[in-house]
C-alpha positions, 0 to 999 in steps of 0.5 A: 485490468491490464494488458495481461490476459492470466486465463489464456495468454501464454505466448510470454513462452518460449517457442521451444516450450510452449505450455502444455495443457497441465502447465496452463491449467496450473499457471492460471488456476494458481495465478487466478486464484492469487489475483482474487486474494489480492483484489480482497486485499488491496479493496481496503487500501483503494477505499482508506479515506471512506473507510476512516469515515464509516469506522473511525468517526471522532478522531481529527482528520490527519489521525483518522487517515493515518489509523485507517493506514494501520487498520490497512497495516493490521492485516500486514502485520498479521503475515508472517503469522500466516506464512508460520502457520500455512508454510507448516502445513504445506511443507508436511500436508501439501501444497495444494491443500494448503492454498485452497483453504487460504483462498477461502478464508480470504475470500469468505473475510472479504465478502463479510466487510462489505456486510459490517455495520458502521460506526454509526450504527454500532460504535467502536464494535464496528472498527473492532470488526474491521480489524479482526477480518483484516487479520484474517485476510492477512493470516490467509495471505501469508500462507497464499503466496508460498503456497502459490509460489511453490506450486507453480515453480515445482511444476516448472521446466528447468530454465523456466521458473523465473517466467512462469513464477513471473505469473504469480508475481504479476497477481498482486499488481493485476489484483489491485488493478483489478480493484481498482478497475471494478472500484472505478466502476462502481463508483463513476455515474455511468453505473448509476451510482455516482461519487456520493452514493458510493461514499454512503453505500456504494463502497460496499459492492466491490466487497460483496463482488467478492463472493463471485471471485471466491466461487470461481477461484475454488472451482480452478483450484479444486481441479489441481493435483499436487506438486510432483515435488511434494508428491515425491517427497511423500511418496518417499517418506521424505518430508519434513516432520518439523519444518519450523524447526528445521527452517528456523533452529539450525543456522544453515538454513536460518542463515539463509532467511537473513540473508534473503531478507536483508539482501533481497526481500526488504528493498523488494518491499518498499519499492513495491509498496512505494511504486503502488501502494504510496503513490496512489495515496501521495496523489489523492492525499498530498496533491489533491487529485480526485479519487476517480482521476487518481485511480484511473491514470494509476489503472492505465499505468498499471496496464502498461507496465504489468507485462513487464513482470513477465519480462523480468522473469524470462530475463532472470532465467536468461542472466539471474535473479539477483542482478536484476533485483539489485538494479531495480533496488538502486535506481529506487534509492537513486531516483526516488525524491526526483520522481516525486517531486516530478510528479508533483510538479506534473499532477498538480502544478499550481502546488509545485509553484507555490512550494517553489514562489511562496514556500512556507516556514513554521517557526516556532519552539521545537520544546512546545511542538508534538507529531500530529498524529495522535491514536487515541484522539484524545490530543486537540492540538491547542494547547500550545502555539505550535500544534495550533500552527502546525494542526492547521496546516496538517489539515490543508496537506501544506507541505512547510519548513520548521525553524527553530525559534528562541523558547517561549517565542509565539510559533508563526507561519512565514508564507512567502513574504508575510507573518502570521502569528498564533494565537497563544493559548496561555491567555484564552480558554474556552468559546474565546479559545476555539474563535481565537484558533478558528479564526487563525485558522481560517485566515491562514487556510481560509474558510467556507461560506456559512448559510444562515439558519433560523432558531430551532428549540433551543439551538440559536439561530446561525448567522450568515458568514461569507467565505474567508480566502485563507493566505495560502490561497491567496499565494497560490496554494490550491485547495484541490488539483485542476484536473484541466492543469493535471499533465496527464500522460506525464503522470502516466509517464511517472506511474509507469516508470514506478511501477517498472521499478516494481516489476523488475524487483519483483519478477524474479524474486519468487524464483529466486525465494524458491530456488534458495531453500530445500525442498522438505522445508521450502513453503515455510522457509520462503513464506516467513521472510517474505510477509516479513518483508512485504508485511511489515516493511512493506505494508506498514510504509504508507502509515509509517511515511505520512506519520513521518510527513505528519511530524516533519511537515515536508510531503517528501520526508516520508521518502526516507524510509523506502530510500534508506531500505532500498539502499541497504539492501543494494549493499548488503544483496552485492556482497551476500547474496547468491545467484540461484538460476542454475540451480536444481530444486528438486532436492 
């Protein structure tokens, strides 16, 4: 899963200290146990697209994706309600405690969506499911990290936290490499499954996979004792008997949380998010690569680059946290767009050049044009001569251009040199609507062949149609990437700089979040602006970019919004943020 073994490799650690016996059994049983939450975690995010067709049938594709997105972001959303709940409880019960029972809400939530019935089986009850054990999932996650956090960094030498903390931060990148490791697996022929039986059953063994995890994770963590910073505060009669309170109704500490979170944890977010999450969605969903090959060139990635968590963690304890943050958070913002459009150009080539020869401009009224994403399903996009437009291209994943066209204009698509004009649906209705737009549709993107079917009872017979190759094709738009054409190391390449971005904002910042907040009423403190952040802006992001890209038309308009928060961040983290690696937190 990565170049990082978490159960026995603690060379990472300085000669003058190397790990004891107890440092290790608390570094691996806490880090372990994180890896297998946020394995259950990212399972969801790794099979999105067969998820949206086991529990969203009936919506059109583009709106399918996207509420699948959401589905994902329901257990994001949830977060914050995780860190109220599981901080509180930390901060007045203990530490130890409160991460056990995470790990196995986590685990029992994951292991039962590889038991839900589908759609088909059951209806909207399906979906209904799915999202209530995504919400637990991440009402456990909320309460793991600061937990987990907080443990480690408590057991901490002075001079060390940013290193060993560094462990919990690689959990989250070696949980989804994990995933998608064991995803891989499952899913490629040697196993016996193959592609198409892993979309109809297949998906759901890494969920059952789960259970094994739970087992294991519950047996390391059971061995630990309490923090000795906990214990003390216990022993003394210390400890907060209002953390929530404390941590958020009075301003000197309050102020604190902002101040993390504009100036560190919101920027840390969307790069995270966008180097992993979004990237691995960009290359199935925009540039066309197959899963297995997409997964597997972000695995090798993932593998290179992972080791680098631990560097950024010993270096934040070398130089401090928040320089490092802030220069990953920058050259996100500065680098983001170029990166992209490399890796488009590296992943799918015969796409780049038809972007750059053929580009493709929709003109129409910006009045008669709506998103196209629609929740509900209830929206066929045929009402009007734009959405008819622009739902076809949204099908093909075509990036394009809008031009405003005087009201009451017909929109058409310009590729390259030629116009094609949209039906206008004024003048048709009914079976003539549909083979007016159907049609349209299949001379801008084209069509598959139709084999002939004789009559049965009362359903006519089905004439043979060949198939119909679509302008876009004819241009050079592909209908999916050559994997002979994909430059792989060249991706790998890309990837791993990404992901280096990812490490460099995340390695330091559990030190820091920990070195920010009293003892009494750090888990709560901590926990809230962090799944905040990683919640919300962070895991909201996928949704929120291709809705963005689904409105806008343009692949890389989804962008805007990590550049935009890492930008901010950069800004606000300069002039507020303060340094925290010499200090004591102890107190």
């Amino acid at each position: 899963m990565s170049n990082v073994n978490l159960t026995d490799d603690f060379s990472a650690l300085p000669k003058h200290h190397q790990a004891t016996h107890s440092e290790k059994l608390i570094i691996t049983a806490s880090s372990l146990g994180t890896v297998f939450e946020w394995y259950d975690f990212y399972l969801y995010g790794l099979l999105t697209a067969i998820i949206a067709a086991k529990f969203l049938t009936g919506l059109n594709a583009t709106t399918s994706f996207i509420m699948a997105l959401l589905v994902f972001a329901a257990g994001f959303i949830v977060r914050p309600f995780g860190a109220l709940v599981f901080g509180r409880i930390g901060d007045m019960v203990g530490r130890r405690y409160t991460f056990i029972v995470t790990l196995l809400v986590m685990g029992l939530s994951t292991f039962l969506v590889g038991c839900l019935p589908t759609y088909e089986s059951v209806g909207v009850a399906a979906p209904i499911m799915l999202v209530v054990l995504r919400m637990f999932q991440g009402l456990a996650l909320g309460g793991e990290y600061g937990g987990a956090a907080t443990y480690v960094a408590e057991h901490a030498p002075e001079g060390k936290r940013g290193l060993y903390t560094s462990w919990i931060q690689i959990t989250a990148t070696a949980g989804l490499a994990m995933a998608l490791l064991i995803v891989i697996l499952v899913r490629s022929p040697v196993t016996g499954v193959g592609e198409e039986a892993f979309k109809d059953w297949g998906w759901r063994v890494p969920y059952l996979i789960s259970g094994l995890f739970l087992c294991v994770g519950l047996w390391l963590r059971l061995k630990l004792h309490e923090s000795p910073v906990f214990q003390k505060m216990k022993d003394e009669g210390t400890s907060s008997k209002r953390p929530l309170s404390e941590a958020f109704g009075e301003w000197k500490n309050l102020k604190i949380v902002l101040i993390a979170f504009f100036g560190a944890i919101a920027g840390q977010a969307v790069v995270w998010y966008t180097g992993q999450l979004y990237a691995m969605y960009f290359l199935e969903k925009m540039l066309k690569v197959d899963g297995l090959t997409a997964n597997t060139l972000i695995i090798i990635a993932l593998g290179c680059a992972t080791p680098f968590f631990l560097f950024f963690g010993w270096l934040s304890d070398k130089i401090g946290r928040k320089k490092i943050i802030l220069a990953g958070c920058a050259l996100a913002a500065l680098t983001m767009f170029p990166t992209f459009k490399a890796l488009t150009e590296a992943a799918n080539p015969a796409l780049a050049h038809a972007q750059a020869n053929a580009p493709v401009k929709v003109m129409a009224d910006p009045a008669e044009c709506s998103s196209q994403f629609d929740p509900v399903g209830a929206n066929k996009f045929d009402t009007t001569s734009c959405d008819i437009v622009k739902n076809a291209l949204a099908k093909a994943a075509v990036n394009y251009e809008n031009v405003a066209a005087p009201a009451g204009t017909l929109a058409s698509i310009q590729i390259g040199g030629m116009t094609i004009t949209a039906p206008d649906p004024s003048k048709v209705s009914g079976d003539e609507k549909k083979a007016a737009i159907a049609a349209f549709t299949a001379k801008v993107v084209g069509a598959p062949a139709v084999a002939a079917k004789p009559a049965e009872g009362d359903k006519p017979a089905v004439e043979a149609k060949p198939a119909i190759e679509g302008e876009l094709a004819k241009v050079g738009y592909p209908a999916k990437a050559n994997p002979d054409q994909i430059n792989k190391p060249l991706v790998v390449a890309i990837l791993f700089y990404l992901v280096l971005l990812v490490t460099m904002v995340y390695g330091p910042i559990a030190a820091m979040l920990v070195e920010l907040f009293p003892s009494r009423i750090r888990y709560t403190s901590m926990s809230l602006p962090y799944h905040i952040g990683n919640g919300w802006l962070g895991g909201l992001l996928p949704a929120i970019g291709f809705a963005m890209v689904a409105a806008n038309g343009d692949i890389y308009h989804g962008f805007w919004y990590p550049v935009i928060v890492a930008a901010a961040t950069c800004v606000i983290g300069l002039v507020f943020l303060p340094e925290t690696y010499k200090r004591s937190i102890d107190d």
